[in-house]
C-alpha positions in Angstrom: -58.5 -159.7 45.3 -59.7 -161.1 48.4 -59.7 -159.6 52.0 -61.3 -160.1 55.3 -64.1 -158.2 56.4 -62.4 -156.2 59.3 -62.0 -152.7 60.1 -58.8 -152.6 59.0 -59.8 -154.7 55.8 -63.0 -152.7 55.2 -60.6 -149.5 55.1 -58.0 -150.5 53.2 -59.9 -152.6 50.5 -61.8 -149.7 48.8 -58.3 -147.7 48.5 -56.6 -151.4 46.5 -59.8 -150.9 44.8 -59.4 -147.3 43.6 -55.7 -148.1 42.7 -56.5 -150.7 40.5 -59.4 -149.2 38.9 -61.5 -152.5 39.7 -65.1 -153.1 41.4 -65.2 -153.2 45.0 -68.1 -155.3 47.0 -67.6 -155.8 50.8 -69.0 -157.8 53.6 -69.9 -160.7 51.0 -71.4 -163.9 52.5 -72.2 -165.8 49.3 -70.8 -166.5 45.7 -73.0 -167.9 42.7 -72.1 -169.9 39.7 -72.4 -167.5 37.7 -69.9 -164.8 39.4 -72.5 -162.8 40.8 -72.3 -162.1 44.6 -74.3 -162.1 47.4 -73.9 -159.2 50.3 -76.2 -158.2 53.3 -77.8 -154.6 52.8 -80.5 -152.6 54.8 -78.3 -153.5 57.9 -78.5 -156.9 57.0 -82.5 -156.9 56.3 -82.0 -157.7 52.9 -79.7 -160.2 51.1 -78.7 -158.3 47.6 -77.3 -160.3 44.7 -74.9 -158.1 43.0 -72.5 -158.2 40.0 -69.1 -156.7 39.3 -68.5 -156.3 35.7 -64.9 -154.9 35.8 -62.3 -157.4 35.0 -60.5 -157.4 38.3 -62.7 -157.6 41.6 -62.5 -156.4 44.8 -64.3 -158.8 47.9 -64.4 -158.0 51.8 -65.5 -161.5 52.8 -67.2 -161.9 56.4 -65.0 -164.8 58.2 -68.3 -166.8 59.6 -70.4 -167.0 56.0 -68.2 -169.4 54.9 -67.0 -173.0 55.9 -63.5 -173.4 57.2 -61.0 -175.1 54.1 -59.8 -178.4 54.5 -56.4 -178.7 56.3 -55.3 -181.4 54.0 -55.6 -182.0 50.2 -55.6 -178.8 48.6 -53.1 -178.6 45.8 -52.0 -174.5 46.5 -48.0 -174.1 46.7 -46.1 -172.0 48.9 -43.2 -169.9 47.8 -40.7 -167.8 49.4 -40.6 -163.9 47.8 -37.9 -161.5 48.5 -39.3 -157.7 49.1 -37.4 -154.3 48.2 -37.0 -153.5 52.0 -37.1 -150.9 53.8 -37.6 -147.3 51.6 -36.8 -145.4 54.0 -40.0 -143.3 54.0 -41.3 -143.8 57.7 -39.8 -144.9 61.4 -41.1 -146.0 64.6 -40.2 -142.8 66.6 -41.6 -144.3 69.8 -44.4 -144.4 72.0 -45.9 -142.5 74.8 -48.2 -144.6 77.3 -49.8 -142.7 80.1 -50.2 -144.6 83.5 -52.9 -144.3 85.5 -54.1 -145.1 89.3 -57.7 -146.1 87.4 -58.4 -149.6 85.6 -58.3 -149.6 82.2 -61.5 -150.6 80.9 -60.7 -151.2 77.1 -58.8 -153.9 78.1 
């Protein structure tokens, strides 16, 4: 299983990784022929080749260590799935934003 390297994916990667009981390496920027995996350690100091010996895998990938795919001439197929819908279990209540006379300067 294959995610991007962003907080959100950083967070919620290790968790798919738990549930499935598989290896988890994030923040990859290289793949070998022979499986093994190449990740930045030390703050990025150090390149570390690493292996994952369960048989399902968990990868954070970082979006610029890679090349962009081709836009034509790949041979993947898309295919329209139907999902359960909605459970029930949570609702957007609503939301609450507070206005200020001051600039907002996260934005």
């Amino acid at each position: 299983m294959v995610g991007a390297a962003t907080a959100v994916g950083k967070d919620f990667f290790p968790r798919v990784a738990q549930l499935l009981d598989a290896g988890m390496a994030s923040d990859i920027t290289g793949l070998n022929d022979d499986g093994s995996i190449v990740r930045p350690t030390y703050a990025g100091n150090v390149m570390s080749t690493v292996s994952i010996e369960s048989p399902v895998k968990v990868v954070t990938v970082r979006g610029t260590a890679f090349e962009k795919a081709a836009r034509e001439g790949g041979s993947g197929s898309v295919e329209a799935v139907s999902g359960k819908g909605d459970a029930g279990l949570s609702s957007f209540v609503g939301a609450e934003i507070s206005k200020s006379e001051r600039p907002e300067l996260t934005s």
